[in-house]
ZAMARGU-4260 file (C-alpha; in steps of 0.2 Angstrom, whole numbers, plus 5000, padded with zeros to 4 digits):
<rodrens>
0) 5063/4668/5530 | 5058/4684/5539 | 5068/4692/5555 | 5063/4707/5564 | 5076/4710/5576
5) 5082/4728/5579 | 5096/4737/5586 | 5113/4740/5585 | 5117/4719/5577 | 5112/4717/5561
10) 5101/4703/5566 | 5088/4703/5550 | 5095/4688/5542 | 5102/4678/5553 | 5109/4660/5543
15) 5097/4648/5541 | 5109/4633/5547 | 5107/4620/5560 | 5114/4629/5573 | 5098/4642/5573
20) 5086/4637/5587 | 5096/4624/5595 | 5092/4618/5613 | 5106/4615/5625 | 5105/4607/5641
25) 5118/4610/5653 | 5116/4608/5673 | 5094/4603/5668 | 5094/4622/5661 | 5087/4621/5645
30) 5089/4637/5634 | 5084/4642/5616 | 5099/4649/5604 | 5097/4658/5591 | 5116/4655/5585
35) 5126/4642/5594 | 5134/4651/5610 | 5121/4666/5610 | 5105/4665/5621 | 5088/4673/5612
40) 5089/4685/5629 | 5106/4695/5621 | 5096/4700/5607 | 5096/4718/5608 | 5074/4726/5601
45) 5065/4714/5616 | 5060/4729/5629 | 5053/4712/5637 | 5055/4694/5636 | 5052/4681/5646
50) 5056/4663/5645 | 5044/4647/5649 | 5037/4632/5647 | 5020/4632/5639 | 5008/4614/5637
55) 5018/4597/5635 | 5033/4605/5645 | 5036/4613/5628 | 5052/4628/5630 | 5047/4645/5621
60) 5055/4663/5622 | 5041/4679/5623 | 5050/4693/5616 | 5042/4711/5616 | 5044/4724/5604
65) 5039/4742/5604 | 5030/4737/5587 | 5026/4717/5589 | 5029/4702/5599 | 5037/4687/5595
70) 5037/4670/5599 | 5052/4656/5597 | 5050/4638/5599 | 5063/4624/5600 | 5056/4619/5585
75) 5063/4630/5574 | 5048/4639/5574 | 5042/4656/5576 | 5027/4668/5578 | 5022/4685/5577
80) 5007/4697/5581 | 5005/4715/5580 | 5000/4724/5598 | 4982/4723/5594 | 4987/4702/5597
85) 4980/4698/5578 | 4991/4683/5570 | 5005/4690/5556 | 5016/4679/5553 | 5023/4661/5554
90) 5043/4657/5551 | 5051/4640/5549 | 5066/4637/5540 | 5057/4630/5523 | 5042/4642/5522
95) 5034/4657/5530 | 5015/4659/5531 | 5010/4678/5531 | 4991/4686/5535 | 4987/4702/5531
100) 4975/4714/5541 | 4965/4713/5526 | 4960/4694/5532 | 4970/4685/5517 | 4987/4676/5518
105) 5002/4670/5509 | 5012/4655/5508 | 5034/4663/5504 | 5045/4652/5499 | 5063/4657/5496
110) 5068/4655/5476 | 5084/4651/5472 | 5100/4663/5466 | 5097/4654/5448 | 5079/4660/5446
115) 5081/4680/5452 | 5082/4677/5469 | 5066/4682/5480 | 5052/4673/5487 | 5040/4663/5476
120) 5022/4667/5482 | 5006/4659/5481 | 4990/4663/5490 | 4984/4653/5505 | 4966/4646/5503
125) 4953/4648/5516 | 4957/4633/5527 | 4974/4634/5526 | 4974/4651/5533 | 4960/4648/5546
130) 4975/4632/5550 | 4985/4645/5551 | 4976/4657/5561 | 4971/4643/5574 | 4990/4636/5578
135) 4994/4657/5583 | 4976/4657/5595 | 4981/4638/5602 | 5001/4645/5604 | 4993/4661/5613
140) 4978/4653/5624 | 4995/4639/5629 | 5006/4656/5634 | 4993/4664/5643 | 4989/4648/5654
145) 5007/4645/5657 | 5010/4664/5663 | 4995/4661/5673 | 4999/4646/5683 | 5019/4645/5683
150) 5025/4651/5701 | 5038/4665/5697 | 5053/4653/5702 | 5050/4643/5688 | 5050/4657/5676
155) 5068/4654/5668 | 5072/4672/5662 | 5064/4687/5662 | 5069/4705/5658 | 5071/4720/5663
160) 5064/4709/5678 | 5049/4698/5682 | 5039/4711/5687 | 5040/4723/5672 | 5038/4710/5659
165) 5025/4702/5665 | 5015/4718/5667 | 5018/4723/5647 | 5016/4706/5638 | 5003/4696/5648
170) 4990/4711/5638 | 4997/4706/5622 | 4997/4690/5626 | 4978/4691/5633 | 4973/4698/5618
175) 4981/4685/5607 | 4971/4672/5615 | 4954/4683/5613 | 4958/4680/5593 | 4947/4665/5593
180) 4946/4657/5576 | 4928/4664/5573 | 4932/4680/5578 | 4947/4681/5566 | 4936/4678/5553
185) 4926/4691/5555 | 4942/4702/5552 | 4937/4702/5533 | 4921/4708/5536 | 4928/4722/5547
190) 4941/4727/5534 | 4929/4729/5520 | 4920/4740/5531 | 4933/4751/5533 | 4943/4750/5515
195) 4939/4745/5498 | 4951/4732/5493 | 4972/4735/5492 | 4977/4725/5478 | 4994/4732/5475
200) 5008/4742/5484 | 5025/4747/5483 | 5036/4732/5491 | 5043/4752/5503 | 5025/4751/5507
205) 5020/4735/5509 | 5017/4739/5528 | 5010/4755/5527 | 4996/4763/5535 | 4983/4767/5519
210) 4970/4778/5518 | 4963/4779/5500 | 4958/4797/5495 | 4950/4791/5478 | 4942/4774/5475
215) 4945/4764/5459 | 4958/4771/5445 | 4956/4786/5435 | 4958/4778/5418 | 4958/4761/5421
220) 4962/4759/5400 | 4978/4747/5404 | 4975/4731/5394 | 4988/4720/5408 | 4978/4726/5423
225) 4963/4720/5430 | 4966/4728/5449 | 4953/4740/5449 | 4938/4732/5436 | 4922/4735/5443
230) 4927/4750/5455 | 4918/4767/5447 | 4931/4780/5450 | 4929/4793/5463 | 4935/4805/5474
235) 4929/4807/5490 | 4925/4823/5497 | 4934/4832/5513 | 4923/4827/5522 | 4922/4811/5519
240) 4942/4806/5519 | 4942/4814/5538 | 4930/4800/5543 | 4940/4787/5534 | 4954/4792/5542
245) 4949/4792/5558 | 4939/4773/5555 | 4957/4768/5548 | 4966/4772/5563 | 4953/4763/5574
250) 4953/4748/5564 | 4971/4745/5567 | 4972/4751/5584 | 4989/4746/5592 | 4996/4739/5577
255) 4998/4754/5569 | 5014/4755/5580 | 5021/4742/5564 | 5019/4754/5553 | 5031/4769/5548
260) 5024/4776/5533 | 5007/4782/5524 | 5001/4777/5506 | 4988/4787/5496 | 4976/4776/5487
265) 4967/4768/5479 | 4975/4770/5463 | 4984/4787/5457 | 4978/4799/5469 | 4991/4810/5462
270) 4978/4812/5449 | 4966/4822/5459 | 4964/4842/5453 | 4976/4851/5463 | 4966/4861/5475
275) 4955/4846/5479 | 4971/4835/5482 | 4979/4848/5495 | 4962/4851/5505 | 4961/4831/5506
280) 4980/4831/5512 | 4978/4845/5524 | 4966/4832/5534 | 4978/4822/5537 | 4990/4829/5550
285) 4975/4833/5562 | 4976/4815/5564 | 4994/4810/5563 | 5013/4818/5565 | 5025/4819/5552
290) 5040/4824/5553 | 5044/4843/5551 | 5051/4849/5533 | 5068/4855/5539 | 5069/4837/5548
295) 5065/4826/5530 | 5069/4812/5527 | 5070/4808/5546 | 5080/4791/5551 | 5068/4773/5556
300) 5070/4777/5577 | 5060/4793/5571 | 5043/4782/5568 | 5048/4766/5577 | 5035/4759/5591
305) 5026/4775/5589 | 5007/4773/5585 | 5004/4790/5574 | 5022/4793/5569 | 5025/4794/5550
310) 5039/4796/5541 | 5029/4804/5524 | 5018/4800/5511 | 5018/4789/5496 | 5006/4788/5481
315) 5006/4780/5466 | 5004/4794/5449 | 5003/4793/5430 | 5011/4801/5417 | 4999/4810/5407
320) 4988/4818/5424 | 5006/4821/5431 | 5006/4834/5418 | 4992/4844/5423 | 5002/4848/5438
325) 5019/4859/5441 | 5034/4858/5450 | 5028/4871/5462 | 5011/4862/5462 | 5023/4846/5468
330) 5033/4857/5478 | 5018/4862/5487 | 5011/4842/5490 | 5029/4839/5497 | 5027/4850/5510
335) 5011/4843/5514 | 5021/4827/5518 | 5023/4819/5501 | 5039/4813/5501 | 5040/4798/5487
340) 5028/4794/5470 | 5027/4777/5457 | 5026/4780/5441 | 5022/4765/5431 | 5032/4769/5416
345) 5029/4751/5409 | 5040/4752/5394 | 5051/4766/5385 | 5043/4762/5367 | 5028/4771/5360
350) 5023/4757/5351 | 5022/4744/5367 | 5012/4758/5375 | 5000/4761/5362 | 4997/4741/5361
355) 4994/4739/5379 | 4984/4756/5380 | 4992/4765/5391 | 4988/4781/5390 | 5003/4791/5391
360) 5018/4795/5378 | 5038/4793/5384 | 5041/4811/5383 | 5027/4817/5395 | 5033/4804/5407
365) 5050/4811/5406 | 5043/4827/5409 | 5032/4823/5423 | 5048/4815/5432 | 5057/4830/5429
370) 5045/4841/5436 | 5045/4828/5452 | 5062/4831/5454 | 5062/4850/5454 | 5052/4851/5467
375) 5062/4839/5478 | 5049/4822/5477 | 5059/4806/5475 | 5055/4797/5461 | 5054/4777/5456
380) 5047/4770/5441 | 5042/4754/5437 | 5045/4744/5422 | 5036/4727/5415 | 5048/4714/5412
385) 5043/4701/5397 | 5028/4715/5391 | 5022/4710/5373 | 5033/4693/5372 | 5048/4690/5359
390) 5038/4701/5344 | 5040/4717/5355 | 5056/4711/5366 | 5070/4721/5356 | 5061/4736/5356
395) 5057/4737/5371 | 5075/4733/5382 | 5082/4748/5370 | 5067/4760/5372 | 5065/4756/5390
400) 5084/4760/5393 | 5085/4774/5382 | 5071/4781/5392 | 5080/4778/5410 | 5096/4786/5403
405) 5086/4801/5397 | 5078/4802/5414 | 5081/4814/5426 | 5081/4800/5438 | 5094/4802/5451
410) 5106/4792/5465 | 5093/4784/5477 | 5079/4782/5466 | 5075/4766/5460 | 5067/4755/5446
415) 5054/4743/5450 | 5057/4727/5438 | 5040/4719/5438 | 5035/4703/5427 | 5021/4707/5416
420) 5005/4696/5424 | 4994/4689/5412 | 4977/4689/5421 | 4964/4679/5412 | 4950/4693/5412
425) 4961/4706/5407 | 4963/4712/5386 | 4983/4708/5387 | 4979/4690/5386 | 4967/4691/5373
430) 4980/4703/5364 | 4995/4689/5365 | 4981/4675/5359 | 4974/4682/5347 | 4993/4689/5339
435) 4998/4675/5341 | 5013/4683/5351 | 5026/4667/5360 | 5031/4673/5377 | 5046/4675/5385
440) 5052/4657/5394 | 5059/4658/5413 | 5077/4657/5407 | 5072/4671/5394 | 5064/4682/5407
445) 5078/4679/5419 | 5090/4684/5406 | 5081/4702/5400 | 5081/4704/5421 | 5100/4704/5421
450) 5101/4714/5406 | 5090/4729/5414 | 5098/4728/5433 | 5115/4728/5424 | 5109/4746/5414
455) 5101/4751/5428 | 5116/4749/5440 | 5128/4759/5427 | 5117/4772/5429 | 5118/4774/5448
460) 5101/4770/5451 | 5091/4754/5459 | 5084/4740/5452 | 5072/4732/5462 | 5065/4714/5456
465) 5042/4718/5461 | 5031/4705/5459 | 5015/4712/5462 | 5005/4695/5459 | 4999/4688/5474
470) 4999/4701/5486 | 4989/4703/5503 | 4987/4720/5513
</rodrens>
């Protein structure tokens, strides 16, 4: 379950009991709790909230964000849409439902401690997310009635006053009911117009704003992925990425405001030659802010509610191309606004990497992260959990931690702990049929989990479970 409450109560995750959402009546006033003696209205984050009763006498709390607005039920249920009013999320205490501005959803549902902990995911279908786009347009079209027609002394709560937050959510909430289920689905449509697809991001970056510098991967040899088949590779010129950027910020308008950092795509931009790659990032901040280099790394409030605010930039980068570059070449891209890169080490072992064709050796990875971290770019890598099955297992735990020990990895960064995915189209599952190679079971997998976040731990560093499989931008 998903909270976005801000301020100074740590109110991101609040228990999920009975006491959450309650309606008590006292004296006819009927309020909506969000634990059982505090009202939704002394939640600190809401610039403006109002309180009312929408169709079928129905109670619901309209709370206003500087980044989104939210909607609580006495149901136990609760909405959210960005400031452009487009439908994001859906919370109950079993399940959340999620849309991405890319027009596709999720269903999340919390995974028990015994399983790793997490969310399980599974992609909604097309009805089910038009369902789920039409129960957020029917919620809004029944607020912007209700705001409409209730005389002001029925209004149950408002704040800062009535006056002030009917002024700045009755827009959002006219917009959400301009989202009509056929124009929602032309949001896919629109999207493509804009961005090839964004099949994978950093779980720090899942909400960031992307522009994609390249399209496609510049090797694209990896025998587990299938992310970028059928995209040719290519860079696109100066000119080019200026339009793009400036058709990206258009496309998400006000909802930008939900988003504190940039992500360099498609797939390692990194890889770019190096004077191409700084004429490309120069463009960007002529159309954004980021935060000055002796003000890095700035704290949330820096970006928060603000439409062209960034913290920095992200990118994904390999180990081999990382080579081609220097620590004063990285030094150089940081202070164009590169502040963090993925390097998808996948295992420690030579062998494991030779089998699964990636091209790049240990020790030029561990070079490439040193070089990183001369220059002052924070580093995570990203490991495959369960890659090559029990044949390969051994080999690769002791490789693979060798290889973070060895690393000039340091406190902050972290490790990405991904289960290998074994998509259908892709070589690594013709590879484990035709080796006849027995995979890892669940209770396997969640044993060599423990093992790695135990090493990783010892060394001071993060691990972070990533399951990149399904995912929606």
């Amino acid at each position: 379950m998903f909270w976005c409450f801000r301020g100074k109560a740590n109110l991101r995750a609040i228990p999920q009991n009975s006491h959450i959402f309650r309606i008590f009546n006292h004296m006819n006033d009927t309020d909506i709790k969000y634990l059982e003696h505090k009202s939704l209205k002394d939640v600190p984050g809401f610039k403006s909230a109002i309180q009312l009763k929408i169709r079928n006498d129905k109670p619901v709390f309209i709370g206003l964000r500087d980044d989104a607005l939210s909607v609580f039920t006495d149901e136990g249920k609760q909405y959210f849409y960005d400031l452009e009013g487009q439908p994001w999320r859906l919370s109950t205490l079993n399940y959340t439902l999620q849309r991405g501005v890319s027009h596709y959803g999720l269903r999340l549902r919390k995974r028990p401690k015994e399983r790793g902990g997490g969310y399980d995911r599974e992609r909604l279908n097309d009805d089910e997310l038009a369902d789920f786009c039409k129960e957020l347009w029917q919620v809004g079209v029944d607020m912007l009635d209700a705001i409409e027609r209730t005389p002001r002394e029925k209004i149950k709560f408002t704040k800062p006053d009535y006056d002030t937050a009917i002024l700045q959510i009755k827009p959002i909430v006219e917009r959400i009911a301009g989202y009509s289920p056929d124009r929602i689905e032309r949001e896919r449509e629109r999207f493509a117009s804009v961005y090839q697809p964004v099949p994978v991001l950093p779980p720090d970056h899942y909400r960031a704003f992307v522009l994609q510098a390249t399209e496609g991967c510049s090797f694209d040899t990896c025998a587990f992925c299938s992310l970028y088949k059928g995209i040719p590779f290519r860079v696109r010129s100066v000119d080019e990425f200026d339009e793009h950027i400036k058709r990206a910020i258009e496309f998400h308008g006000e909802a930008l405001r939900q988003r504190s950092t940039i992500f360099l795509g498609q797939a390692n931009a990194i890889s770019i030659p190096q004077h191409r790659l700084v004429a490309l990032m120069k463009r960007i901040p002529e159309h954004v802010v980021l935060p000055p280099d002796e003000e890095r790394p700035v704290k949330p409030k820096w970006t928060r509610g603000k439409r062209l605010h960034f913290s920095g930039i992200g990118a994904f980068i390999d180990g081999f191309t990382g080579l081609k570059k220097t620590a004063d070449d990285y030094r150089e891209l940081w202070n164009l606004g590169l502040d963090r890169v993925y390097l998808g080490v996948e295992s420690g072992s030579e062998e494991i990497l030779e089998w699964i064709q990636k091209p790049a050796q240990p020790d030029q990875m561990l070079d490439t992260i040193e070089r990183l971290k001369e220059a002052g770019v924070a580093t995570d890598i990203i490991m495959l959990l369960g890659v090559g099955g029990k044949t390969y297992e051994k080999a690769h735990i002791e490789m693979s931690l060798d290889f973070i020990n060895r690393s000039a990895l340091t406190k902050g960064d972290r490790v990405y702990l991904s289960e290998v995915v074994e998509y259908s189209d892709a070589p690594y599952y013709q590879r484990m049929e035709h080796d006849r190679i027995e995979r890892l079971s669940e209770d396997e997998m969640k044993k060599q989990l423990d093992v790695f976040k135990d090493a990783i731990k010892k060394r001071r560093l993060q691990p972070v479970p990533y399951r990149i499989d399904p995912f929606v931008y």
